[in-house]
C-alpha positions in Angstrom: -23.3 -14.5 -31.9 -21.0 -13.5 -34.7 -18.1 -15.6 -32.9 -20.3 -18.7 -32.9 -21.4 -18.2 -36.4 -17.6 -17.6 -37.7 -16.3 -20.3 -35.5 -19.2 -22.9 -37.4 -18.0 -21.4 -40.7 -14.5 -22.3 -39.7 -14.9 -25.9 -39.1 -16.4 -26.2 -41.8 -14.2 -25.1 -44.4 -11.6 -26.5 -42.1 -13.5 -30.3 -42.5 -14.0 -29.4 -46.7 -10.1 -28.4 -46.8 -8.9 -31.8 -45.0 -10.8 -33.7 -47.2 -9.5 -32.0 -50.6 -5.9 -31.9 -48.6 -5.7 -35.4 -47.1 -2.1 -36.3 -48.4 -0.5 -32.7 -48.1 -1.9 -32.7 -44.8 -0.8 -36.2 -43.5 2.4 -34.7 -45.2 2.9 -31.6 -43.2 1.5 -33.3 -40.1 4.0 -35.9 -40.2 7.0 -32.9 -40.5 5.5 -31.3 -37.4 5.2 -33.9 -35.2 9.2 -34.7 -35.0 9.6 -31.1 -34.5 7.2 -30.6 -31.7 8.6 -33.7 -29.7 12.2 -31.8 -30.6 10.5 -28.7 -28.7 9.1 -30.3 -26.1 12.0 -32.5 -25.3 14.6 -29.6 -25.0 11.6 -28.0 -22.9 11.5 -31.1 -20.7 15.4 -30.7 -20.2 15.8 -27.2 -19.7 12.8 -27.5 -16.5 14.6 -30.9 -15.2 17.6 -29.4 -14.8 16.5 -26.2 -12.9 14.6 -28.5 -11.0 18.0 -30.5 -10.0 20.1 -27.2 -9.7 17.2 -26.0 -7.3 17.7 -29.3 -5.2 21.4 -29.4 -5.3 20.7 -25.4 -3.8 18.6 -27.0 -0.9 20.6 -29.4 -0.1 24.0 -27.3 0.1 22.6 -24.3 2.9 25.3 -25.0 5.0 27.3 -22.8 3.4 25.0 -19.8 2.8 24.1 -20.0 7.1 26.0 -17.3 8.5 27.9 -18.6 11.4 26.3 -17.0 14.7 28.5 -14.0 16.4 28.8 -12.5 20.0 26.1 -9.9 19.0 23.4 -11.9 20.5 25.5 -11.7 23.9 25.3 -8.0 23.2 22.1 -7.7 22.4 20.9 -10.0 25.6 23.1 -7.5 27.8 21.0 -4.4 25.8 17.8 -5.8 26.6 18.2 -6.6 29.7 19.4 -3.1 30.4 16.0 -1.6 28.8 14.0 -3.6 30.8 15.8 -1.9 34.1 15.3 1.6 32.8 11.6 0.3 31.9 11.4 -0.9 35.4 12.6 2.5 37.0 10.8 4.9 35.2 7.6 2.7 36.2 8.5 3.3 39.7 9.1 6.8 39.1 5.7 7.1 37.6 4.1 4.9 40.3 5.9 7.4 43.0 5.0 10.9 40.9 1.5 9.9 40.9 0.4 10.2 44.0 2.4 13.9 44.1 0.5 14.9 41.4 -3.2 14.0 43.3 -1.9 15.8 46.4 -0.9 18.7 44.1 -4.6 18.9 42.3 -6.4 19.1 45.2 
């Protein structure tokens, strides 16, 4: 309530001041608008031209992608040697299991 009350107080002193200030005010409005368009020009620059370096970046990868090696051949070799050991210890474990039931009883 106190915001709403100071807020109404505000405007209105702010409504009394423009009236008593009209010149000085057209005055000092009419130095900061030239300076806010020099602001948000050099703002407008400064974002368009990270956006085009951020293009120029996307469309120049080919140099950053690493040129592919013989470690995939390796690796395809290694996997392929897991999957035998994987495929011998399930035949081990398919063969000790029936051991082990003789064993229990």
């Amino acid at each position: 309530m106190k915001t709403l009350i100071g807020g109404a107080v505000a405007a209105v002193l702010g409504l009394i001041g423009m009236a008593v200030w009209w010149k000085p005010f057209l005055q000092i409005l009419s130095g900061a608008i030239p300076f806010t368009l020099l602001l948000g020009g050099g703002l407008a620059l400064y974002l368009g031209f990270d956006e085009l370096k951020d293009t120029w970046k996307k469309d120049d990868t080919s140099f950053d992608t690493p040129v592919p090696s013989d470690d995939s051949e390796k690796y395809k070799g290694e996997i392929e040697e897991l999957k035998k050991e994987l495929e011998t210890l399930k035949e081990e474990k398919e063969i000790a299991t029936p051991e082990e039931e003789e064993e229990k009883d």
